[in-house]
C-alpha positions as CSV (number, residue, x, y, z in Angstrom):
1,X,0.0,0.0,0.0
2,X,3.0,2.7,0.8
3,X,4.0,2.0,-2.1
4,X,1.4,3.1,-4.4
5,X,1.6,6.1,-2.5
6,X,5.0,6.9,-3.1
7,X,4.2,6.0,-6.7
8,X,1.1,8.4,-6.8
9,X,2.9,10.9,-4.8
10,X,5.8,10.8,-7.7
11,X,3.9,10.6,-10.6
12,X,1.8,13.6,-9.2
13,X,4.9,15.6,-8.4
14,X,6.5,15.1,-11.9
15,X,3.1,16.2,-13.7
16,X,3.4,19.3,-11.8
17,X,7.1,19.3,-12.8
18,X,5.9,19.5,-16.4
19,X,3.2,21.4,-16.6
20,X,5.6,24.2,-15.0
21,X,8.7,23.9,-16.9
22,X,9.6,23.5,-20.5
23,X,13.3,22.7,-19.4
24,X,15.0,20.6,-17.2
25,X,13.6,18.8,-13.9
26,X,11.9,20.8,-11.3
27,X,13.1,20.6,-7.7
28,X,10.6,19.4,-5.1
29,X,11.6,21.2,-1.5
30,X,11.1,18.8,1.7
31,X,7.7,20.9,2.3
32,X,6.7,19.7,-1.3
33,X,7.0,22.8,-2.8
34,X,8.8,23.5,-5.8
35,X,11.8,25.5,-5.7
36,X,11.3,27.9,-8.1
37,X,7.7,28.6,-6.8
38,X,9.3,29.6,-3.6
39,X,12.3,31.3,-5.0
40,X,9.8,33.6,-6.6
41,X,7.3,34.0,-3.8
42,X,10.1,35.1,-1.4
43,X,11.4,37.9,-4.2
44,X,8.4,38.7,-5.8
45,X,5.9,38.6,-3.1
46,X,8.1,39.0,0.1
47,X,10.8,41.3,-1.6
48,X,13.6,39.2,-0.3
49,X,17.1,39.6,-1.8
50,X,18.5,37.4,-4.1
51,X,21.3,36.5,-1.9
52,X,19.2,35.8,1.3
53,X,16.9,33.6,-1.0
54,X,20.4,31.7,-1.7
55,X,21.4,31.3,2.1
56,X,17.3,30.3,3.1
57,X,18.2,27.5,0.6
58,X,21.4,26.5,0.7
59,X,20.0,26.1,4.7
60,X,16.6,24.4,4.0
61,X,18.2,22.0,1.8
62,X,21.7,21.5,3.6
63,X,23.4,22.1,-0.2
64,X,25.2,24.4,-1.4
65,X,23.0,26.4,-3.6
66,X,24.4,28.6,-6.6
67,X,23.6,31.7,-6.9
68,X,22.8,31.1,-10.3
69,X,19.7,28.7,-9.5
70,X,18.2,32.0,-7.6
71,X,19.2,34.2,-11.0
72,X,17.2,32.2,-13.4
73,X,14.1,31.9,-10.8
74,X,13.9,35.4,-10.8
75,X,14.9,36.8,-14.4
76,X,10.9,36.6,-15.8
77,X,9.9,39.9,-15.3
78,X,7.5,41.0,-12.7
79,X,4.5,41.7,-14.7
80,X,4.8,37.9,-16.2
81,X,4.8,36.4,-12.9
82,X,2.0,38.6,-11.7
83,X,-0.2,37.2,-15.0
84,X,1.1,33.6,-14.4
85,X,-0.9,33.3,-11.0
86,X,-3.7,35.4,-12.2
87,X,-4.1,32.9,-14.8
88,X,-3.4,29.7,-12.5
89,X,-6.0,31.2,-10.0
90,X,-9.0,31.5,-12.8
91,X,-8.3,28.0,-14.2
92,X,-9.0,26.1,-10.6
């Protein structure tokens, strides 16, 4: 029985993986978030730095986190973001 769990859980994880990202695999924090969801929530929403995002990760996760992961999370402008989760909101 766990284990059609785990395999539900996965499979339900990497559809989400997906639908999100046209390029490699998306990271799944231990809170089952993914990374670049919270990357962008803490800069866009929270207006934390880039560099504390880094260190909140590099923590959380017990890696060593580039600062380059952050970069990328957070290069789509503003405005884009914004219209991303208007439009997730209005299709549940």
């Amino acid at each position: 029985m766990a284990g059609k769990k785990k395999a539900a859980k996965e499979a339900e994880v990497a559809t989400k993986a997906s639908a999100t990202s046209g390029r490699g695999r998306a990271v799944v924090l231990k809170d089952g978030t993914l990374r670049v969801d919270y990357i962008r929530k803490r800069y866009y929403d929270e207006g934390a730095e880039r560099s504390a995002i880094r260190k909140e990760l590099c923590e959380m996760t017990g890696q060593d986190i580039p600062y380059q992961i952050v970069f990328a999370g957070t290069k789509v402008g503003r405005e884009d973001y914004k219209a991303a989760q208007k439009e997730a909101k209005s299709a549940k």
